[in-house]
N, C-alpha and C positions, 0 to 999 in steps of 0.2 A: 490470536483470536481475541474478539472483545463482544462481551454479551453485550449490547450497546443500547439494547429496549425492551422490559419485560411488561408485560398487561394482563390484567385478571383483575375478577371483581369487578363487582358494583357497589357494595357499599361496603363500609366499616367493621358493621356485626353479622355478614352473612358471607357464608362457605363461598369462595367462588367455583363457579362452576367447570371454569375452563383457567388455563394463563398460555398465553402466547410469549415467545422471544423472538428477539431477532440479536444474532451476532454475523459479528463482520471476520471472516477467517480470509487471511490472503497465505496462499500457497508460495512457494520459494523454488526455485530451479529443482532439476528431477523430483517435485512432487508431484502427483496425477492429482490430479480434482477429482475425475468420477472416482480413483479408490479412496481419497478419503470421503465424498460421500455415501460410498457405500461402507465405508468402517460405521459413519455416523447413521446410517440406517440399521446396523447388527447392532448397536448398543441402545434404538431406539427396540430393536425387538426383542433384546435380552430384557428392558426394563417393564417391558408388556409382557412378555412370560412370567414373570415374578410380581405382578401388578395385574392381572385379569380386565380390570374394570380399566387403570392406562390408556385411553386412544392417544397415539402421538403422529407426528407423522414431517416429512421435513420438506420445504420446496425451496429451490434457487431462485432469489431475484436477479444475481449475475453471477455468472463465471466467467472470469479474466484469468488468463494466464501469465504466470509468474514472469518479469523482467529480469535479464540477464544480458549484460554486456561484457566480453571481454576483457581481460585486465590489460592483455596488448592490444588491445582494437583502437586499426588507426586512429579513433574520432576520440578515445581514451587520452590515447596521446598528445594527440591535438590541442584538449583541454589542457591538461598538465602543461603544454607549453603557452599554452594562453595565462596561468594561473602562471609559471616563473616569470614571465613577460610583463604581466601587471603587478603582482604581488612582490617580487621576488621570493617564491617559496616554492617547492614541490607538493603537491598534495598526490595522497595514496588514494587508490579506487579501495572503496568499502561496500559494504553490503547496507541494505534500507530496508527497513522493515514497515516504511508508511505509504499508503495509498497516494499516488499520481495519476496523470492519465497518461503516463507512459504504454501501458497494453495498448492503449487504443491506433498507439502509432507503430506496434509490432506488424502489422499486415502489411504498414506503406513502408518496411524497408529499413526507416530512418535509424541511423544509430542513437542510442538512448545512454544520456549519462543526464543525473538529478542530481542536481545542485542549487541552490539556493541561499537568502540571505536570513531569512528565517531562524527558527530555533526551533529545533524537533521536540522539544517538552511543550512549545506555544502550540502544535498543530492538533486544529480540531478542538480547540478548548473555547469556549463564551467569547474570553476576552481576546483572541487568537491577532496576533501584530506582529509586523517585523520594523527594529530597529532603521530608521531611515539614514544612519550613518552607514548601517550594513548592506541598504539597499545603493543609496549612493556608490559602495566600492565594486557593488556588484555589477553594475552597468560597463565600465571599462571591461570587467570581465567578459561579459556578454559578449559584447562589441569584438573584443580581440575573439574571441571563437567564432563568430560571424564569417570576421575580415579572413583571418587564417581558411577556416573552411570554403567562403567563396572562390578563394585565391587557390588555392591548391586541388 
């Protein structure tokens, strides 16, 4: 979760009246979205019972459901063999904890593995780049999971 915008106020020397946030919570395999919004409504209504005057209240701008591929899922392995074929290395499936638009290809099917040439500390930041030596090795990458996946 990341509070990622808070607003209040209008000036410097005066009480504000209201403050708004907005945070970004992405859920993880076997979470439910509506139970932890409804956790996040019982702690909005415990802090109004002990607060009187408290109006709070919370809405969804999206709900995406959590990504999750298989550790033996063919297109898993597929990759890994594209990654020994180019790199000479095995890579292990891990788990990601950053925003893609992989949900949005949950509906059409498609198998979903996120990789990249990036650096997970660089995403989402001002100065946000990936290395073009990293992007350079990534491209064979690509290519060999392309080739492998059309072909087979």
């Amino acid at each position: 979760m990341n509070i990622s915008m808070i607003q209040g106020g209008v000036k410097t020397n005066v009480v504000p009246d209201k403050c708004q946030l907005t945070a970004d919570l992405h859920t993880l395999p076997g979470m439910n979205s509506q139970e932890l919004i409804h956790d996040i409504q019982r702690l909005i209504q415990k802090a109004a019972a002990a607060h009187p005057d408290l109006k709070a209240s919370i809405s969804i701008l999206s709900d995406r459901p959590p990504v999750e591929t298989a550790a033996d899922d063919s297109f898993v392995t597929l990759c890994q063999a594209a990654a020994r074929d180019v790199w000479g290395r095995t890579i292990q499936p891990d788990g990601f904890s950053g925003y893609t638009d992989a949900a949005a290809f949950l509906t059409a099917g498609l198998p979903i593995v996120i990789s990249g040439p990036g650096e997970l500390k660089m995403a989402h930041q001002p100065n946000e780049y990936a290395c073009i030596d990293k992007i350079n090795a990534a491209v064979p990458f690509y290519a060999a999971i392309a080739e492998k996946y059309l072909i087979e």
